[in-house]
Backbone as numpy.savetxt, mean C-alpha at the origin, in Angstrom:
# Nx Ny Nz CAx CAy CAz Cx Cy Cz
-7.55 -13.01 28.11 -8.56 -13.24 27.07 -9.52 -12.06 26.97
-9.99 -11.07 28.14 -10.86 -10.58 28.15 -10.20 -9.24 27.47
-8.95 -9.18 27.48 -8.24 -8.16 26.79 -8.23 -7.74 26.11
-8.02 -9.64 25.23 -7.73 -9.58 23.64 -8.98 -8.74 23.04
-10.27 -9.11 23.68 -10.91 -9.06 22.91 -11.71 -7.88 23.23
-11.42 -7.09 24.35 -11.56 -5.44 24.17 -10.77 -4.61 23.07
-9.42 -5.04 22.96 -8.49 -4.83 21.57 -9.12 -4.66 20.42
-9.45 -5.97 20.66 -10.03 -6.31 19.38 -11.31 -5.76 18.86
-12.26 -5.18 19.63 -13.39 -4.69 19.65 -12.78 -3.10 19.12
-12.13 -2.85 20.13 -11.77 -1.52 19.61 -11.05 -1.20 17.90
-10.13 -1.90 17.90 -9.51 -2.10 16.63 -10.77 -2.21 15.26
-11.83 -3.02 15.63 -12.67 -2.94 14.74 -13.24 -1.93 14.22
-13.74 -1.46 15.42 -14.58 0.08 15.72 -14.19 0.78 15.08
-12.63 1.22 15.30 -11.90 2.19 14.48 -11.71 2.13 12.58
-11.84 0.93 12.72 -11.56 0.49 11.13 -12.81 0.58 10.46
-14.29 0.71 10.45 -15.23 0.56 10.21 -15.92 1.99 10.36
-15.19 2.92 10.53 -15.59 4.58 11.22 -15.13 4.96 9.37
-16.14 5.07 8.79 -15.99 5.52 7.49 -17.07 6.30 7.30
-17.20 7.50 8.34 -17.82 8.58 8.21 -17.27 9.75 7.28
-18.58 10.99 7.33 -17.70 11.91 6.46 -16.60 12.37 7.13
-16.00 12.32 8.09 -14.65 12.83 8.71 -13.40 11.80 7.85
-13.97 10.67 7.16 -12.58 10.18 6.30 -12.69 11.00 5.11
-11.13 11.68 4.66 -11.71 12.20 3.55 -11.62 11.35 2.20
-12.11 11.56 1.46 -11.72 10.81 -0.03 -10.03 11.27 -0.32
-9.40 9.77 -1.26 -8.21 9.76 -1.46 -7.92 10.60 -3.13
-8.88 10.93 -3.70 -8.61 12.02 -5.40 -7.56 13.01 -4.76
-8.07 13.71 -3.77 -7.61 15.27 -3.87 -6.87 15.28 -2.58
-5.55 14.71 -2.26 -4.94 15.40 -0.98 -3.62 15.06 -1.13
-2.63 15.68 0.15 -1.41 15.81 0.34 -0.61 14.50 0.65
0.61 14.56 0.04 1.40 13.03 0.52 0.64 12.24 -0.44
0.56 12.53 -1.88 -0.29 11.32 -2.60 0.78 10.30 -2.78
2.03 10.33 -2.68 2.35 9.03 -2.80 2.72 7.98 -2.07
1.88 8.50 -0.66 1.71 6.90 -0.13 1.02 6.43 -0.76
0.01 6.33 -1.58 -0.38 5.47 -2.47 0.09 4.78 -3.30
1.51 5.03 -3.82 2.05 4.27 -4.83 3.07 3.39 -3.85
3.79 3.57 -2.09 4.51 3.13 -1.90 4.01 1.40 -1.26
4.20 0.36 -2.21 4.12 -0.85 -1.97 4.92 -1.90 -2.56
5.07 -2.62 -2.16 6.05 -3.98 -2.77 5.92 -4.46 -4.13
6.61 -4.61 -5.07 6.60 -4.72 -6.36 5.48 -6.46 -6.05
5.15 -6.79 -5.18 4.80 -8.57 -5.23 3.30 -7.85 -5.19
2.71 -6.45 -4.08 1.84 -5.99 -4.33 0.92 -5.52 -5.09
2.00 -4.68 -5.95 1.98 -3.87 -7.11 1.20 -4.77 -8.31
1.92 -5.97 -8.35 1.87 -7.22 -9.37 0.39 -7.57 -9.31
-0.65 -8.00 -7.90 -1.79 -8.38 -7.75 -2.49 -7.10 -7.42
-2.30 -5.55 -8.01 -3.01 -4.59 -8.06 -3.29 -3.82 -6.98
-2.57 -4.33 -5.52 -2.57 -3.53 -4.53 -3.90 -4.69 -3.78
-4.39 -5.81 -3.93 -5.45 -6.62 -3.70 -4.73 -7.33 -2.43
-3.68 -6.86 -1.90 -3.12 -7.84 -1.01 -3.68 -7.46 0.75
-4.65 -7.24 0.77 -4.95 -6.72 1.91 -5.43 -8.14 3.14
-5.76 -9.50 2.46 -5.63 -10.31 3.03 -4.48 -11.50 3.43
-3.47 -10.40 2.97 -2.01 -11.61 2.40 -1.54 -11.73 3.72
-1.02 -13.37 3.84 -0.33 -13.90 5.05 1.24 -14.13 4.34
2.17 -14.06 5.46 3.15 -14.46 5.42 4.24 -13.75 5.12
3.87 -12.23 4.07 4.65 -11.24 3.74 4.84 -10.30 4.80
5.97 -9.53 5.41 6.47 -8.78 6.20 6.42 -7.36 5.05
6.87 -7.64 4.14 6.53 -6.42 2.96 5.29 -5.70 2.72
4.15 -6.51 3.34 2.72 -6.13 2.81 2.39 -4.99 4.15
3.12 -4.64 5.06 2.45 -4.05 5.99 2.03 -2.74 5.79
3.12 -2.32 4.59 1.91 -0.88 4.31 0.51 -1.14 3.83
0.31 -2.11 3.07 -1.41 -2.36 3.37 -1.75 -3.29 4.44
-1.73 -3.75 4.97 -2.59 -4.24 6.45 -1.15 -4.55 7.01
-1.47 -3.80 8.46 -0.26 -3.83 9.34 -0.17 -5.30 10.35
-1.44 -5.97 9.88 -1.69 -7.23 10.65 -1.29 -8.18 10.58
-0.99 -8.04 8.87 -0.30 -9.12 8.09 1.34 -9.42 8.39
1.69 -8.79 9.22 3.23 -8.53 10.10 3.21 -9.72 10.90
1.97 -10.20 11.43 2.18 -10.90 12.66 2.36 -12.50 12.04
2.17 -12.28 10.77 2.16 -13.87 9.94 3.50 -14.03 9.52
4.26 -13.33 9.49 5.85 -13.18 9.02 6.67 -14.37 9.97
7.40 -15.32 9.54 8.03 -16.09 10.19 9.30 -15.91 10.62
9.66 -14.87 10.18 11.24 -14.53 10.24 11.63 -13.11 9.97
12.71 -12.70 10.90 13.31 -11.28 10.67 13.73 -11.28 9.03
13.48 -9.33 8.27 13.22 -10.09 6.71 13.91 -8.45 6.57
14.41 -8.03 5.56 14.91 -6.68 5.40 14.49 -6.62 3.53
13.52 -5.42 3.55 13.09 -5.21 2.00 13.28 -4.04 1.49
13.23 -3.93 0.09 13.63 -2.81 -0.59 13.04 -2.83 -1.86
12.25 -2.05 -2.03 11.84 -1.39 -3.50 12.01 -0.39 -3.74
12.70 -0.22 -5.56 12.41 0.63 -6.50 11.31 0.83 -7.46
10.91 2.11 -7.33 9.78 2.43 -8.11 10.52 3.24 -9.01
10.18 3.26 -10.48 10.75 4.13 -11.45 8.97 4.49 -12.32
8.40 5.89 -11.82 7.50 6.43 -12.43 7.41 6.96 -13.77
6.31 7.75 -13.67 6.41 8.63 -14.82 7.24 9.67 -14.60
7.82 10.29 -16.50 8.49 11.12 -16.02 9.96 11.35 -15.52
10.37 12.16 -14.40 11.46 11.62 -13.32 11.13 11.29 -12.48
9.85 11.27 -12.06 9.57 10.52 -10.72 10.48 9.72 -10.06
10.95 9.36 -9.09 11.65 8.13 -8.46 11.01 7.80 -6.87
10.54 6.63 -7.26 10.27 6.58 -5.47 10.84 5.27 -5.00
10.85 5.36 -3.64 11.26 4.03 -2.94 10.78 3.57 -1.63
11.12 2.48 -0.93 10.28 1.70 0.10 11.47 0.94 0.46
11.87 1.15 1.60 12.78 0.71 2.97 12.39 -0.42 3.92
11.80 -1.69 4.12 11.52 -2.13 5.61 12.17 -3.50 6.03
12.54 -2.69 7.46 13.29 -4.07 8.23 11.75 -4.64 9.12
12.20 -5.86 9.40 10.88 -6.46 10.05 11.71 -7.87 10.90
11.14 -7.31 12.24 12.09 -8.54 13.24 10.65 -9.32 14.65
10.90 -9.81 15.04 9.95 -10.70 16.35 10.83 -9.40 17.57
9.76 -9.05 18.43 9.86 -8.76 19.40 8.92 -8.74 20.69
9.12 -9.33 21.63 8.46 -9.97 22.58 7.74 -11.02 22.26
6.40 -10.98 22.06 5.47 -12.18 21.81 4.55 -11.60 20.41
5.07 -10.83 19.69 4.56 -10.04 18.89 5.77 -10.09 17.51
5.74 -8.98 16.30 6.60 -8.68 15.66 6.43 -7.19 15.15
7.83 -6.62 14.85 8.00 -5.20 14.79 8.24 -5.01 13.35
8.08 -3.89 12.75 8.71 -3.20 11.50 9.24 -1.94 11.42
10.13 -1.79 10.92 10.45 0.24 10.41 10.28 0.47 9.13
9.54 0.95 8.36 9.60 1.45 6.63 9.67 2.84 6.77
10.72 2.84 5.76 10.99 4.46 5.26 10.87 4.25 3.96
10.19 5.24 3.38 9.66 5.64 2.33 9.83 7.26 1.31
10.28 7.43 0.28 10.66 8.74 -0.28 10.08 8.90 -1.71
9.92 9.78 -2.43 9.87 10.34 -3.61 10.25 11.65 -3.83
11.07 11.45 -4.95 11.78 12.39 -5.45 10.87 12.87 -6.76
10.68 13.97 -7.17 9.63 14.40 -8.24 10.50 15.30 -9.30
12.00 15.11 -9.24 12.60 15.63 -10.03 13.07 17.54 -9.52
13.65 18.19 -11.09 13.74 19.33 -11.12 13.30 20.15 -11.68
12.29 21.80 -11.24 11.38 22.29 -11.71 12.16 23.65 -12.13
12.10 24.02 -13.12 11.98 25.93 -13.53 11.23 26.40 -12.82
11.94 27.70 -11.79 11.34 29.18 -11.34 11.35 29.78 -12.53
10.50 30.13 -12.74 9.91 31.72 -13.53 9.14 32.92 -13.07
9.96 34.15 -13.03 8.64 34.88 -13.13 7.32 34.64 -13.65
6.60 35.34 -13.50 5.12 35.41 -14.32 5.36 36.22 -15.62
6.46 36.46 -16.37 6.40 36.79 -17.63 7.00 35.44 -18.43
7.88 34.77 -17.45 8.07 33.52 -18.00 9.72 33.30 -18.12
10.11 34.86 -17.27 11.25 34.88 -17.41 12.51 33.74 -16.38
13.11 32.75 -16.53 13.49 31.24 -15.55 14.82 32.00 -15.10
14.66 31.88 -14.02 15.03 32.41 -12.48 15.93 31.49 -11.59
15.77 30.21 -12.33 16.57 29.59 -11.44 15.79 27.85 -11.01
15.95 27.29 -10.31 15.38 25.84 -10.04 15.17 25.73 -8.73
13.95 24.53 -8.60 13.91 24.09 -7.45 13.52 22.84 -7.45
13.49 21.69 -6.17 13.75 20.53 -6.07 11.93 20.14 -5.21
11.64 18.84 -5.53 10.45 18.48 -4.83 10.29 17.44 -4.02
10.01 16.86 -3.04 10.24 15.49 -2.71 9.66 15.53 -1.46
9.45 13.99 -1.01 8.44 13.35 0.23 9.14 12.52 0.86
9.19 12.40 2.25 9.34 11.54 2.56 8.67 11.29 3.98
8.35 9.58 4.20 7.97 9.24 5.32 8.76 7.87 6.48
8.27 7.82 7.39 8.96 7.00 8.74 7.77 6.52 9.18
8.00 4.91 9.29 6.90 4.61 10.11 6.96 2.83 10.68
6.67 2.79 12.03 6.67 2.34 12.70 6.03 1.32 13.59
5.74 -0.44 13.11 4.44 -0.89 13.47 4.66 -2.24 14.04
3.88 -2.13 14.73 3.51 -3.99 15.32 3.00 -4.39 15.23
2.93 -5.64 15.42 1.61 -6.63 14.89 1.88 -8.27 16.23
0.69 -8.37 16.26 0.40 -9.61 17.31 -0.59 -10.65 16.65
-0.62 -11.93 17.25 -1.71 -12.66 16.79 -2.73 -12.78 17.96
-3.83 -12.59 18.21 -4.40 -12.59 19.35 -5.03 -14.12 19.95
-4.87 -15.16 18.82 -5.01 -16.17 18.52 -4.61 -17.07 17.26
-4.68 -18.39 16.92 -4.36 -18.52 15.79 -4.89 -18.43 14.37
-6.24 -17.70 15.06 -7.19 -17.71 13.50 -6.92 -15.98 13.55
-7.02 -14.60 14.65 -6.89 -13.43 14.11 -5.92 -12.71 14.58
-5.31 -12.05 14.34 -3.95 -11.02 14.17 -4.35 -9.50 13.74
-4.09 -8.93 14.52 -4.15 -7.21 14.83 -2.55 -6.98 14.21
-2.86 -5.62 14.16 -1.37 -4.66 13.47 -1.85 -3.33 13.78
-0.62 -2.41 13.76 -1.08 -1.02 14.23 0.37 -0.69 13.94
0.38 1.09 12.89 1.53 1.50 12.80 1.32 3.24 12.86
2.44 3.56 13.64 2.38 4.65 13.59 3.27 5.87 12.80
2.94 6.91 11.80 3.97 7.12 11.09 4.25 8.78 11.31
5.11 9.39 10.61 4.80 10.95 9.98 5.77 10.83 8.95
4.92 12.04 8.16 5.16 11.97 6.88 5.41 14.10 6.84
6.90 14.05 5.78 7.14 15.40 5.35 7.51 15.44 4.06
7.08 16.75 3.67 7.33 17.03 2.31 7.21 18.57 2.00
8.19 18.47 1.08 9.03 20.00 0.63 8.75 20.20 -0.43
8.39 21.64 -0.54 8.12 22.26 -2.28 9.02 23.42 -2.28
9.91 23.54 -3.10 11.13 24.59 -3.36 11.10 25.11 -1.79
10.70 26.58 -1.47 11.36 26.72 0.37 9.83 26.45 0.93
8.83 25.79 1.03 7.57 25.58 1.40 8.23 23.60 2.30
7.16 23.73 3.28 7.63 22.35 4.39 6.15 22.45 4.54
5.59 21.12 4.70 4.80 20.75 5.59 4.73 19.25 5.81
4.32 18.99 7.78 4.33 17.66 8.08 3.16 17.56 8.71
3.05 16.09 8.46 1.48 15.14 9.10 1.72 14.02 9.80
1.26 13.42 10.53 1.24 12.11 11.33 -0.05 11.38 10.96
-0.08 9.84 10.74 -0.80 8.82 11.12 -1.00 7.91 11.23
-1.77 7.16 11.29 -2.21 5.99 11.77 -2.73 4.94 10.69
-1.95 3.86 10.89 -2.67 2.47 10.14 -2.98 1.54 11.01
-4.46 1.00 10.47 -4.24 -0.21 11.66 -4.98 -1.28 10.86
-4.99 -2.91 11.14 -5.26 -3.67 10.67 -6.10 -5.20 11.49
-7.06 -5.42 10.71 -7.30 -7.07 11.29 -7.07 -8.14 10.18
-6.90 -9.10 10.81 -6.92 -10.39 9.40 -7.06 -11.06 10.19
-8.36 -12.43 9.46 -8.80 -13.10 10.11 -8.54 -14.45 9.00
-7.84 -15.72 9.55 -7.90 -16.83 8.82 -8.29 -18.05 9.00
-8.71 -18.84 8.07 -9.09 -20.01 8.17 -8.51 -20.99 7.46
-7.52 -21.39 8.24 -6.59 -22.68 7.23 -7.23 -23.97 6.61
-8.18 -23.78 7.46 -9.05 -25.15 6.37 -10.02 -25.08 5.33
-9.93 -23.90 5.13 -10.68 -23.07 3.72 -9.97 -22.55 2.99
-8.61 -22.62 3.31 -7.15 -22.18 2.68 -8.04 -20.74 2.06
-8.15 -19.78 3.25 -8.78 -18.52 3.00 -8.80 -17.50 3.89
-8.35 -16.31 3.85 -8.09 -15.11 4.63 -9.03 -14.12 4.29
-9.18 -12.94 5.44 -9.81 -12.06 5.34 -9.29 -10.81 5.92
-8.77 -10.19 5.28 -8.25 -8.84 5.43 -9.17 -7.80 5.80
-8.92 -6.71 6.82 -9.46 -5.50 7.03 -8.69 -4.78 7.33
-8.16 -3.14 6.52 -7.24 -2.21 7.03 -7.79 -0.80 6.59
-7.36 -0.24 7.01 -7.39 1.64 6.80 -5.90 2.40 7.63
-5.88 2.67 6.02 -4.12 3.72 6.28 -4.36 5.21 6.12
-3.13 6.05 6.66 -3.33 7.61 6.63 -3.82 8.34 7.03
-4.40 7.59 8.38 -5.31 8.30 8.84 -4.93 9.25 9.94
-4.91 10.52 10.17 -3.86 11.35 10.69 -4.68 13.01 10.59
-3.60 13.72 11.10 -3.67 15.15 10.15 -2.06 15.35 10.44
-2.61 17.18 9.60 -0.95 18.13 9.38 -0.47 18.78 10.77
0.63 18.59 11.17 1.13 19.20 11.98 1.54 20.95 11.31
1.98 20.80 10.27 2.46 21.89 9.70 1.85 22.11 7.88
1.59 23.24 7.45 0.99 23.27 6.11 1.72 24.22 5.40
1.23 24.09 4.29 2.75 24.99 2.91 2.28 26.40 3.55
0.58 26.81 3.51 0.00 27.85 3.89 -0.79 28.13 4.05
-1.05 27.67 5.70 -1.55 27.59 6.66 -2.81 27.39 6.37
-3.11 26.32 4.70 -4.77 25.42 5.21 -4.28 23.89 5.08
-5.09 23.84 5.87 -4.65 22.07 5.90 -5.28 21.16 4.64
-4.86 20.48 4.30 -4.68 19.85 3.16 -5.64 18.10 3.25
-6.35 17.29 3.11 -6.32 16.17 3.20 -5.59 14.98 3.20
-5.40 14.01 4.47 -4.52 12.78 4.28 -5.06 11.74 3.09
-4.16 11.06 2.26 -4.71 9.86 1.31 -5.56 8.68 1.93
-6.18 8.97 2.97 -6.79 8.03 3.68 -7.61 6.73 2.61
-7.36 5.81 3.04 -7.94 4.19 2.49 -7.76 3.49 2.88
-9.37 2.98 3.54 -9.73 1.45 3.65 -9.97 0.41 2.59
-9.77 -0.97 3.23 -9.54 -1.83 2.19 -10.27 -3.26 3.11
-11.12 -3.58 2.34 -11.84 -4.95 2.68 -11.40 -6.16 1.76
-10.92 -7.25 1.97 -10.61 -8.12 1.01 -10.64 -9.49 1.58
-9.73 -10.41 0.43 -9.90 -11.95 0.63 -8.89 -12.39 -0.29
-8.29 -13.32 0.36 -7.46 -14.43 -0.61 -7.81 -15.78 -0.39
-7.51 -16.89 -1.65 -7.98 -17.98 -1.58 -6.92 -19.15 -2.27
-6.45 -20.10 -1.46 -5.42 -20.82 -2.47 -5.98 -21.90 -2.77
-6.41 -21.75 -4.29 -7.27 -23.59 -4.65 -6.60 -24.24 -4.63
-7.52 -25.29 -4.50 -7.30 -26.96 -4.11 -6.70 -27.29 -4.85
-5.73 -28.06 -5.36 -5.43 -28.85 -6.56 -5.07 -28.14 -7.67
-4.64 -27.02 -7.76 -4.44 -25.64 -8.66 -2.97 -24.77 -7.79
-1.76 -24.65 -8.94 -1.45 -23.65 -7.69 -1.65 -22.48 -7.70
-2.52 -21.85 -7.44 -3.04 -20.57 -7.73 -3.39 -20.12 -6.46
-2.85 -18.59 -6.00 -3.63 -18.07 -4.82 -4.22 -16.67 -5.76
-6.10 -16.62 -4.97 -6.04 -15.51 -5.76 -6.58 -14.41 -4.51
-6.52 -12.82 -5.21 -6.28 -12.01 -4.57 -7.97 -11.35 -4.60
-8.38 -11.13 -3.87 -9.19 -9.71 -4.20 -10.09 -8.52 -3.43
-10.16 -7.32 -3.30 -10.10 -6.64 -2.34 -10.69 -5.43 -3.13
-12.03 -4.73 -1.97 -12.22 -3.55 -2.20 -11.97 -2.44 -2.02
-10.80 -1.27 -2.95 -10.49 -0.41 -2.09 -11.26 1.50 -2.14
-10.35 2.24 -1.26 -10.89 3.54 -1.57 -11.95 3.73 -0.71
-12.69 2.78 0.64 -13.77 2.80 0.59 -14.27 4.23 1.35
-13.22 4.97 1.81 -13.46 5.78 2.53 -13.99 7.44 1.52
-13.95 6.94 0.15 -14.16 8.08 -0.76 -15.32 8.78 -0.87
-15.87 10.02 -1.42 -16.64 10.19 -1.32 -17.12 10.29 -2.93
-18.51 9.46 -2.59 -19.20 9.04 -4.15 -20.88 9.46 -4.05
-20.82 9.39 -5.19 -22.70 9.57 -5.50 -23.57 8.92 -4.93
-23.40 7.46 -4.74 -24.47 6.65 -3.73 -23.55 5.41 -3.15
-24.57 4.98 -2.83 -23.82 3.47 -1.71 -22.83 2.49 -2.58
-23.80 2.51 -4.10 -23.33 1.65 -4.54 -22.00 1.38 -5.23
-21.50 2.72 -5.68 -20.85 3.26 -6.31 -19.27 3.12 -5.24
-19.64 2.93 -4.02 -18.40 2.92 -3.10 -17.68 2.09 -3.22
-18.41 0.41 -3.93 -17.77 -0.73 -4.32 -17.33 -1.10 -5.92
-17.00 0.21 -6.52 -16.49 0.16 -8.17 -14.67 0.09 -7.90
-14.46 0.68 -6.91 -12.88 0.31 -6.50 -12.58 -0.71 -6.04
-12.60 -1.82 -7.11 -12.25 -2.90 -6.46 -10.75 -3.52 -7.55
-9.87 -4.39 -6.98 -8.88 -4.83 -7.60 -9.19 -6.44 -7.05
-8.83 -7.72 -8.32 -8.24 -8.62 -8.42 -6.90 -8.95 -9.22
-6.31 -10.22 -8.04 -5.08 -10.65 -8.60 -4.81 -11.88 -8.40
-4.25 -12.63 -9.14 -3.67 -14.06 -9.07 -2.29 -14.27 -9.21
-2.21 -15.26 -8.25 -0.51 -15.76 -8.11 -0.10 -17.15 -8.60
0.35 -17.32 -9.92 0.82 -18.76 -10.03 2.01 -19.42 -9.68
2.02 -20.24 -9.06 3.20 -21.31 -8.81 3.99 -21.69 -9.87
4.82 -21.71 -10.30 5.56 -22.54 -11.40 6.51 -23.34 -10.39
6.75 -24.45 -9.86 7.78 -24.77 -8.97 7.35 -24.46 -7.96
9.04 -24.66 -7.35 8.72 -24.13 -5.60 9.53 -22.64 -5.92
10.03 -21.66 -7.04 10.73 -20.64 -6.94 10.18 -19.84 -7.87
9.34 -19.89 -8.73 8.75 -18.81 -9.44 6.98 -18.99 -9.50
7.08 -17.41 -9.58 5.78 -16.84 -9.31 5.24 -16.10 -10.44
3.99 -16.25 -11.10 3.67 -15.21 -12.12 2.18 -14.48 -11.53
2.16 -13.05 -11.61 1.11 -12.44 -11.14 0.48 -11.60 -12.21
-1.06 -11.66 -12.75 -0.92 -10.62 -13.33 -2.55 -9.94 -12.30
-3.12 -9.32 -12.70 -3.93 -8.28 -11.87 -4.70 -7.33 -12.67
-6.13 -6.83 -12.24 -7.16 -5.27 -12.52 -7.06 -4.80 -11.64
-7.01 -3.48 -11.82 -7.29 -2.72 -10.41 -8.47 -1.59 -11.17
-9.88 -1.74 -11.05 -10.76 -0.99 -11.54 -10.82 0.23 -10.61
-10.42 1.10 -9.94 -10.59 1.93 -9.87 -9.34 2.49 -10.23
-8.31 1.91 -10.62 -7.07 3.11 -11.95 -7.66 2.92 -13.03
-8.23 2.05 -13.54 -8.92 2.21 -14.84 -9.69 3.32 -15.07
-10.73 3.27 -14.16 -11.97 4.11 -13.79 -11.22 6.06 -13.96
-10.07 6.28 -13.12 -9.35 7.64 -13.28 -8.80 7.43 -14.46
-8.06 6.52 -14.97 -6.74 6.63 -16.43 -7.62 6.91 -17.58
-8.26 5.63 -17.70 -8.81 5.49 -18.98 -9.78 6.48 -19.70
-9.24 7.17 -20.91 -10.40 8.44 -20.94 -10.34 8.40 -22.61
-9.55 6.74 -23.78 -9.95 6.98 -24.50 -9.73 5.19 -25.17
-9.63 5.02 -26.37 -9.89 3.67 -26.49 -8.33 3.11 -26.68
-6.97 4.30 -26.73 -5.49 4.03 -26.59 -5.56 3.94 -25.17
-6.21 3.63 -24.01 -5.91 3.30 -23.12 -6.37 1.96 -22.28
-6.98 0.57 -23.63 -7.86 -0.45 -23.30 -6.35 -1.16 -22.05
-5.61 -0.65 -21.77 -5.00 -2.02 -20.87 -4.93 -1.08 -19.18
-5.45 0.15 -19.27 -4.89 0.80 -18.26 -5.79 0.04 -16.83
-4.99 0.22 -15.95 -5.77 -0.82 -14.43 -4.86 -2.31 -14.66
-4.27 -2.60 -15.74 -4.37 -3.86 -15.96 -2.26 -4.00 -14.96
-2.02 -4.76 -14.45 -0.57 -5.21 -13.66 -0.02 -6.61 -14.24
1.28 -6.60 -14.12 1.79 -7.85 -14.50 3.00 -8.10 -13.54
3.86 -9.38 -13.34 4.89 -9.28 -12.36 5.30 -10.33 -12.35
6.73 -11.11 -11.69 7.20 -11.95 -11.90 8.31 -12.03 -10.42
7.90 -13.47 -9.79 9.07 -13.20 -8.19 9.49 -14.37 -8.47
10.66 -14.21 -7.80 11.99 -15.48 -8.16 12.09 -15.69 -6.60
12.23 -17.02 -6.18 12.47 -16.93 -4.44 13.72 -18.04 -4.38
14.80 -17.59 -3.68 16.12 -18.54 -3.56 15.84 -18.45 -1.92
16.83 -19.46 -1.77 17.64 -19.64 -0.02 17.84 -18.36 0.87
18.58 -17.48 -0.25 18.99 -16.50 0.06 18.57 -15.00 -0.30
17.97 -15.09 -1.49 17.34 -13.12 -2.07 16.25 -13.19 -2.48
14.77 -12.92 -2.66 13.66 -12.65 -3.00 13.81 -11.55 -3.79
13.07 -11.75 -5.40 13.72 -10.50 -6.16 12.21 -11.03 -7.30
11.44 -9.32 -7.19 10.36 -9.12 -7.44 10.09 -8.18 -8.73
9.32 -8.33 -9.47 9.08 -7.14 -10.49 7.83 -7.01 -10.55
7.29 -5.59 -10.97 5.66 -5.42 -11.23 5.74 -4.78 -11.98
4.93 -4.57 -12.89 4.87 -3.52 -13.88 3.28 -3.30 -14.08
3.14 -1.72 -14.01 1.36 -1.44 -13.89 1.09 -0.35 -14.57
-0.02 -0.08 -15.73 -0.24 0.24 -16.91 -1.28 1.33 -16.41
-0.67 2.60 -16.40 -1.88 3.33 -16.36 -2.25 4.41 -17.05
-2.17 4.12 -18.39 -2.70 4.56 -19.70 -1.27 4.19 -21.14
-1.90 4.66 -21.83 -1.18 4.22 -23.00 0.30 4.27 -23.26
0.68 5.60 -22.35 2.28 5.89 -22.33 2.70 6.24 -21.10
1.99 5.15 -19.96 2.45 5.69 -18.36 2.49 4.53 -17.95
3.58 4.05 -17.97 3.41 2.23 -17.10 4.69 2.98 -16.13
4.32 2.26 -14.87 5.61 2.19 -13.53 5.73 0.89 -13.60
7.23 0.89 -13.42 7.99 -0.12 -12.55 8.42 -0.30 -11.41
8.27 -1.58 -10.87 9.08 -1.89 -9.60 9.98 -2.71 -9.50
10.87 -2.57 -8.43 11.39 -3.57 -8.38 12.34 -3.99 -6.96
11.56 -5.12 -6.56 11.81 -5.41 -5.01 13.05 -6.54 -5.07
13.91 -6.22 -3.45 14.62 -7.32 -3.09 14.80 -7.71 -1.61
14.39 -8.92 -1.06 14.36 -9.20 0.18 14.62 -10.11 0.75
15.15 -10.17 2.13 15.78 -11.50 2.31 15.59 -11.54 3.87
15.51 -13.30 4.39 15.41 -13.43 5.88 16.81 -13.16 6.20
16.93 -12.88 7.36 17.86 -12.35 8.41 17.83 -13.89 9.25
C-alpha cells in the first residue's frame, strides 16, 4: 500500500510539471503524433482522456489500458489531406497483475520534386514518420489506475534522419456511482537523440485534463477535456481555450453515434466565414461478437476533412 501510493505521488508530480521546460505543441518535430488516434477518438474530438474500457485510447491516457477487459488487436486508417496517409497499429494483452500494449504508428507524406534553385526538377524524394511504443498500465485500486509508455519516434526527409524518445504517462480516477471518470495524461514528452541539423527541434508535448459522464436514464456518455495545456499563451486564462467536447449515443446494444468540438482546431483552421464547421467531428461504431469497426470524420476547414477508419477485435 505504501508503494502504491509513492507511485502514485510520483506519477502525479510528473504530470502536473507544466513548466516552461514543456514546450508548446504549434511548432515542433513528429507533428503527427497528434493526429495518431482511434477513429472512436477522433469522433469525440480527441476528449477521450477520461475513457474507460478502450485498449485503443492509450495513446491518450496510458491508464486507460488498465480498464481493458480483454486481449484486443486494433487498427486505424487515417486518409489526410492531400496524400497524406497515416496509420495506428495496437495489440493490447493482461500481463502479470497489470496489462500491456505495443502501437506502431506511421505517416507517409507522399512524393516531393527536387529542384535546383532555378527550379530546374532533379529528381524526387520520399517523406515519412514513424513510431514504436510500448506501455503498461495497472489499477492501484478499484477507483485509480496508472499507465506509463515508453516510445521512440523516427523520421526521414529525402537523405536527412532524425530520432527522439518519450514518455507518456497517465492517471484516471473513477467513480462508478457517479457513473463518472477523471482523466489526467501528458504525452511526448522526451527529446532528440539525433537531428536533420544538428538543432534540436521540439517534442509535440500535451497534457490533457478531462471527464466523462454516462447519464442516468439517457444513453448518452459525454466526453470532455482540456487540451494543449502545456502551450505557451498570453495569460493563465487563455491556457483553457483548448478545450474539446464529445458525446456518445447508444442506439441499441451495437451502434454508436458521436459527434464532437474541438475548439482549439477551430481556433488554428478557422480564418474565414467558409470555414463555420471547422473543429466540428462526426463518427459512427458498429460493435459485433466478433469486429469493432469505427469511422470519424473531422472538419478542419472548408476543403480539409480527414478520415478514419478503425477495426478491432478481442483475442
Amino acid at each position: 500500500m505504501i508503494r502504491s501510493h509513492v507511485l502514485l505521488g510520483f506519477i502525479a508530480v510528473a504530470l502536473m510539471s507544466t513548466s516552461a521546460d514543456l514546450y508548446a505543441q504549434q511548432a515542433s518535430i513528429f507533428p503527427f503524433m497528434r493526429s495518431l488516434i482511434s477513429s472512436r477518438a477522433a469522433a469525440l474530438g480527441g476528449s477521450t482522456v477520461a475513457l474507460v474500457g478502450d485498449a485503443n485510447n492509450v495513446v491518450v491516457n496510458p491508464a486507460g489500458l488498465a480498464t481493458a477487459d480483454s486481449s484486443n488487436i486494433h487498427g486505424t486508417f487515417i486518409k489526410h489531406v492531400l496524400d497524406i496517409n497515416a496509420g495506428l497499429l495496437t495489440y493490447s494483452s493482461d500481463i502479470a497483475d497489470g496489462m500491456a500494449a505495443v502501437t506502431v504508428g506511421y505517416a507517409n507524406y507522399g512524393e516531393f520534386s527536387r529542384s535546383t534553385i532555378d527550379g530546374t526538377v532533379t529528381g524526387s524524394f520520399n517523406a515519412s514518420d514513424v513510431s514504436l511504443g510500448v506501455s503498461y498500465a495497472k489499477e492501484l485500486d478499484t477507483l485509480i489506475a496508472y499507465g506509463v509508455t515508453g516510445k521512440i519516434m523516427h523520421s526521414s526527409l529525402t537523405d536527412m534522419r532524425s530520432t527522439a524518445i518519450a514518455l507518456d504517462a497517465g492517471l484516471l480516477f473513477r467513480f462508478p456511482a457517479k457513473r463518472t471518470n477523471i482523466g489526467i495524461s501528458i504525452v511526448n514528452l522526451g527529446t532528440q537523440l539525433s537531428t536533420y541539423d544538428g538543432v534540436s527541434d521540439r517534442l509535440p508535448v500535451d497534457m490533457r485534463i478531462g471527464i466523462n459522464h454516462r447519464l442516468r436514464g439517457l444513453p448518452l456518455l459525454i466526453n470532455a477535456s482540456f487540451n494543449h495545456l502545456t502551450d505557451d499563451v498570453d495569460d493563465f486564462a487563455s491556457r483553457f481555450s483548448n478545450f474539446s467536447i464529445g458525446g456518445e449515443f447508444y442506439v441499441g446494444k451495437y451502434v454508436q453515434f458521436r459527434v464532437a468540438y474541438d475548439n482549439s482546431l477551430r481556433n488554428t483552421s478557422a480564418v474565414s466565414v467558409s470555414t463555420q464547421l471547422s473543429g466540428f467531428s462526426a463518427g459512427l461504431g458498429i460493435r459485433t461478437s466478433l469486429l469493432n469497426v469505427d469511422y470519424a470524420m473531422n472538419v478542419l476547414g472548408a476543403s480539409a476533412v480527414l478520415h478514419r477508419l478503425s477495426l478491432s477485435s478481442a483475442l
